[in-house]
C-alpha positions as CSV (number, residue, x, y, z in Angstrom):
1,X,203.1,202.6,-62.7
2,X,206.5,203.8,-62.2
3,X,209.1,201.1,-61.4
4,X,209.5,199.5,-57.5
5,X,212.9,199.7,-56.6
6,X,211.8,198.3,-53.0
7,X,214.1,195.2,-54.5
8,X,217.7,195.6,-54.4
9,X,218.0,192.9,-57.2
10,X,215.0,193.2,-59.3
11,X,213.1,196.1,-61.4
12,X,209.6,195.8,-61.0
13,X,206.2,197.8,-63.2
14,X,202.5,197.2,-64.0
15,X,201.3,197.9,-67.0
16,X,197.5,197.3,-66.7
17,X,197.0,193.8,-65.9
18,X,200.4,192.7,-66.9
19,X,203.8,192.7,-64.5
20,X,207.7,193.3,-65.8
21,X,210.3,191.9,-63.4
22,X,213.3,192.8,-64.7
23,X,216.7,191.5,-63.5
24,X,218.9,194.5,-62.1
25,X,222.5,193.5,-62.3
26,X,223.5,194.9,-65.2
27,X,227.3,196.0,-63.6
28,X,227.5,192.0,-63.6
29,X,225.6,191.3,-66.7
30,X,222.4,190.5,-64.3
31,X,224.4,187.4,-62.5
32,X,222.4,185.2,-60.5
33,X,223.0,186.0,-57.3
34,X,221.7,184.3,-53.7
35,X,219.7,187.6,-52.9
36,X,218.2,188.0,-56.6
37,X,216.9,184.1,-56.7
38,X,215.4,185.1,-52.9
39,X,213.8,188.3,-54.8
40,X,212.4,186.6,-58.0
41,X,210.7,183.5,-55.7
42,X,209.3,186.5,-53.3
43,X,208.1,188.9,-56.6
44,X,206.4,185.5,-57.9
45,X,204.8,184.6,-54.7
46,X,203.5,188.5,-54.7
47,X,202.2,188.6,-57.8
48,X,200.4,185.0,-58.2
49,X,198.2,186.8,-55.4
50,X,197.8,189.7,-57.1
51,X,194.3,189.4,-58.6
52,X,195.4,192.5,-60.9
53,X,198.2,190.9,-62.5
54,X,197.2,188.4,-65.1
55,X,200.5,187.8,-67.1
56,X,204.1,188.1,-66.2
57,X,207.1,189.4,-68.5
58,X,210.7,188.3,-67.6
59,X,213.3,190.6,-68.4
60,X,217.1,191.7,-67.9
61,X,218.4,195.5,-67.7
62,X,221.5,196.5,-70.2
63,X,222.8,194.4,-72.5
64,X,222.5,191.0,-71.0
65,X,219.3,189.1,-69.9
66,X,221.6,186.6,-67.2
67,X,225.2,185.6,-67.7
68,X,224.2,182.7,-65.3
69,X,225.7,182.0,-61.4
70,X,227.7,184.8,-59.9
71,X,231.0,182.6,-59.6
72,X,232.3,185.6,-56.9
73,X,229.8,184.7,-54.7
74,X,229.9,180.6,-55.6
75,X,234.1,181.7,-54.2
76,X,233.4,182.1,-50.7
77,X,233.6,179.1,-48.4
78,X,230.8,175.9,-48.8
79,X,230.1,175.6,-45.3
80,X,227.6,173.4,-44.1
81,X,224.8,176.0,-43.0
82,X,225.8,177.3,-47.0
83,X,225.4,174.2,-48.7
84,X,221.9,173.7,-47.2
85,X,220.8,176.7,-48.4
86,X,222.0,176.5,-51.5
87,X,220.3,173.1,-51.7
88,X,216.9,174.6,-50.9
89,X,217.2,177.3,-53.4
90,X,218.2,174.8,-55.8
91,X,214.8,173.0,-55.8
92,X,212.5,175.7,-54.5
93,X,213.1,178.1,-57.0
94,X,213.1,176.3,-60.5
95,X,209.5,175.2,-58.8
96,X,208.2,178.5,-58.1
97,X,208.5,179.3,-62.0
98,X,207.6,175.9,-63.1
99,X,203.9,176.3,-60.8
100,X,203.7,180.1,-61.5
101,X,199.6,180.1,-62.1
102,X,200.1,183.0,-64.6
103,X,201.2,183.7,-67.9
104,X,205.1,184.0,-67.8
105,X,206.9,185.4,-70.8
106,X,210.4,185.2,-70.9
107,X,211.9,188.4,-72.9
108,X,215.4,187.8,-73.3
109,X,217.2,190.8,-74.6
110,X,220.9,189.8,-74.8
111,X,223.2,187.1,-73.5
112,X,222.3,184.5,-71.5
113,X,224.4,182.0,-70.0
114,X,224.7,178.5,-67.8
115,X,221.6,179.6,-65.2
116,X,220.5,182.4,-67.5
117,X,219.3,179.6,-70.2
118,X,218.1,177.4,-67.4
119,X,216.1,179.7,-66.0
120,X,213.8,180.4,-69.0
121,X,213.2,177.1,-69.3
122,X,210.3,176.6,-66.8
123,X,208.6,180.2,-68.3
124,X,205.6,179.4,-71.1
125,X,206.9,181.3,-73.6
126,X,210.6,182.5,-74.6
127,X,210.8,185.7,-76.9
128,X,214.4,186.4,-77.5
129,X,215.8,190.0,-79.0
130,X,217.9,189.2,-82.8
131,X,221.2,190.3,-80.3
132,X,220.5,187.5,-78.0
133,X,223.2,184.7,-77.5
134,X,222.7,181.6,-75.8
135,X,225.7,179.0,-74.1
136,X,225.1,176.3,-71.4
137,X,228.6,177.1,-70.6
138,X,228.4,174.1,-67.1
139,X,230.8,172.2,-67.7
140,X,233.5,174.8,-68.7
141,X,233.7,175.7,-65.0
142,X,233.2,172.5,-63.5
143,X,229.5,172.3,-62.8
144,X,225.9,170.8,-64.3
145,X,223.0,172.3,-65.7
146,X,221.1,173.5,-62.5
147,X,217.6,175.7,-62.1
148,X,216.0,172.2,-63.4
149,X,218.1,171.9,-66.2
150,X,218.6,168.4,-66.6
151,X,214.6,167.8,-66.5
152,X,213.8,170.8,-69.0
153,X,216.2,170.4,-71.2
154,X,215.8,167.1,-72.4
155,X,212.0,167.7,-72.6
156,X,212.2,171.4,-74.7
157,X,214.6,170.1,-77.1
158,X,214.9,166.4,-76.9
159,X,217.4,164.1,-75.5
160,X,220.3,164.6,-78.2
161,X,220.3,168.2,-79.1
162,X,219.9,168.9,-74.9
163,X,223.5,166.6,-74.9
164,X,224.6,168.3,-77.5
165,X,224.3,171.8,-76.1
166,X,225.6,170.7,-72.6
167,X,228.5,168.6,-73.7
168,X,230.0,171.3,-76.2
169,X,228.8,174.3,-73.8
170,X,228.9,175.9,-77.4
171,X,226.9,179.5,-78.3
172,X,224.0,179.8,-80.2
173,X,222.9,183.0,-82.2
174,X,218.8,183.6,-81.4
175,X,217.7,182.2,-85.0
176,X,219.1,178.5,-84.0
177,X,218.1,178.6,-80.7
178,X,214.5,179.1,-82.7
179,X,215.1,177.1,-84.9
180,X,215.9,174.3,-82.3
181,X,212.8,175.0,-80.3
182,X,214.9,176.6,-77.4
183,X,212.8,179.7,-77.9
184,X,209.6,180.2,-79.7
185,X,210.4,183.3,-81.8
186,X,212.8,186.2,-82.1
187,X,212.6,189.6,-82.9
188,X,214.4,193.0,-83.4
189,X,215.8,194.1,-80.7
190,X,213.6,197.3,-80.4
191,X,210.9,195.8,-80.7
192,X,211.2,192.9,-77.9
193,X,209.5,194.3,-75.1
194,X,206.2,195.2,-77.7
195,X,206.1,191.2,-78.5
196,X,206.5,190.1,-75.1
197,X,203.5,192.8,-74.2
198,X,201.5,191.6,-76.9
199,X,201.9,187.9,-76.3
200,X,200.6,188.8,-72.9
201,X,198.0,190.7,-73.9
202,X,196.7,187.9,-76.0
203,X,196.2,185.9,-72.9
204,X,194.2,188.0,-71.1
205,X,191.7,186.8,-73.6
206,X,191.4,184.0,-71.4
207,X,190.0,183.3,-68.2
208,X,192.7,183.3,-65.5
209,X,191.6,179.5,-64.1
210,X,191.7,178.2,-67.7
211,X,195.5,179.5,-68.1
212,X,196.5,178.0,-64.6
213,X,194.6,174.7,-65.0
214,X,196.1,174.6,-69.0
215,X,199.2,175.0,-67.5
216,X,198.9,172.4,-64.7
217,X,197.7,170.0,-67.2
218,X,200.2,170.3,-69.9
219,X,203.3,169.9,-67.6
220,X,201.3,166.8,-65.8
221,X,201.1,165.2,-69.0
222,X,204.5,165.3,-70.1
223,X,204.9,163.3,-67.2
224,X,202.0,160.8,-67.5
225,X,200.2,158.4,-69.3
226,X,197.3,158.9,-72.0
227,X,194.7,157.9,-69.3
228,X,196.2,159.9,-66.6
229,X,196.5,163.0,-68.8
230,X,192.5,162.4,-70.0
231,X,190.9,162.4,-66.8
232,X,192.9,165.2,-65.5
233,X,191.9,167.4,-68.7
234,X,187.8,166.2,-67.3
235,X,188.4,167.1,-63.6
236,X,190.3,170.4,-65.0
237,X,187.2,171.0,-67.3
238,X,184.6,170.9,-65.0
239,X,186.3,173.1,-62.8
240,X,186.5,175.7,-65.4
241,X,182.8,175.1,-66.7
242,X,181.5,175.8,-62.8
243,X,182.8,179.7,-63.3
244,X,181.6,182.7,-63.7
245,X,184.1,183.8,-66.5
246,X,182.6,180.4,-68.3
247,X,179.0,181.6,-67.9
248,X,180.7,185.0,-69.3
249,X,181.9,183.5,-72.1
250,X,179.1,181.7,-72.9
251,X,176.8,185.1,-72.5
252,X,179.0,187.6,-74.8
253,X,179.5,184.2,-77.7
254,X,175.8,184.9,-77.6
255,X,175.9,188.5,-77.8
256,X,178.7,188.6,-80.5
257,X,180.7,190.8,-78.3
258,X,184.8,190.6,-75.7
259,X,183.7,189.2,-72.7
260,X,184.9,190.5,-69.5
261,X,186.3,188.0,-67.3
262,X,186.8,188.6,-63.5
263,X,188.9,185.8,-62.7
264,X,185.9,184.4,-60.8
């Protein structure tokens, strides 16, 4: 499928049953801007109703995946009607990634910065290119981890290396922010874009309401107590086992062959 350029923000493909959004800034090293958050929570809503899609691949065009807010647009006046907005955005769109009932792999191919870190946060899975840098530069122009940040953060890497990171706004090369848990793995830089397809490929091994109801139960826990968690996992389990993929999986286990799901 040849790119849509329908967005003025945002790069979008199929390949098969996977989706690559990538961020189209790259004069501005992919800066957040109010019209790109508007186009990644539209392009999410699209494609969690897309039955073809099954996994989605976060990306950035040129050298830098996000080098966070645009601060030329965060220069015109806070009026009221302004500060509204920004407030809604604020919330709705660290939520729209958060509940994203797909696969969503973060492929993050060069810098990323203040909102650029933040907003790989709420993806499943962070692949980051050997070139990659990381800063949670905030405070350095006056401001606080934002895109659900503070509520990420702390959870990802735990309370002391999260105050660490915010505190100094200092950069980290890709191999710490592995080795911190800040990504899951990182890779050459020619060869990011095959990882992050192959990670998704692996999950369309799975039945689609088994990924969204893994997902949904994961981030519940975190948030819960054992008993809480538990019965979720049975409600969650018999909603799977009431599928067809389920009987489908059950059917090709027998038959020692790849089942073929249908998302039903």
């Amino acid at each position: 499928m040849k790119p849509d350029t329908s967005y003025q923000t945002l790069l979008l493909e199929q390949h098969d049953a996977i989706a690559i959004v990538t961020l189209n800034r790259p004069h501005v090293l992919n800066a957040l801007c109010r019209q790109m958050i508007l186009e990644l929570m539209a392009v999410l809503d699209r494609l969690a109703e897309d039955a073809e899609i099954r996994a989605v691949i976060l990306t950035g065009a040129g050298r830098a995946f996000c080098a966070g807010l645009d601060l030329a647009e965060q220069r015109q006046p806070m009026t009221r009607e302004r500060i509204a907005q920004s407030r809604e955005l604020a919330t709705t769109a660290p939520l729209k990634f958060l509940r994203f009932p797909k696969p969503l792999i973060a492929a993050i191919n060069g810098i990323a910065v203040g909102a650029g870190v933040d907003m790989t946060l709420p993806c499943d899975i962070r692949i980051a290119s050997e070139t990659a840098r990381f800063s949670l530069t905030f405070t350095r122009v006056g401001l606080i981890p934002e895109f659900g940040g503070t509520y990420m953060l702390p959870r990802i890497l735990g309370l002391g290396k999260a105050l660490e990171l915010v505190l100094t706004a200092r950069t980290l090369e890709a191999l710490e922010a592995a080795a911190i848990g800040l990504i899951n793995k990182v890779v050459a830089a020619d060869k990011l874009m095959d990882e992050a397809r192959e990670m998704a490929r692996m999950t369309l091994k799975s039945t689609p309401l088994a990924l969204q109801l893994s997902k949904q139960a994961i981030h519940s826990g975190i948030n819960s107590g054992f008993v809480e968690a538990t019965q979720l996992e049975v409600l969650s389990e018999i909603a799977c086992m009431n599928t067809a993929d389920f009987k489908e999986a059950l059917k090709a286990f027998a038959e020692k062959r790849e089942p073929k799901f249908t998302g039903r």
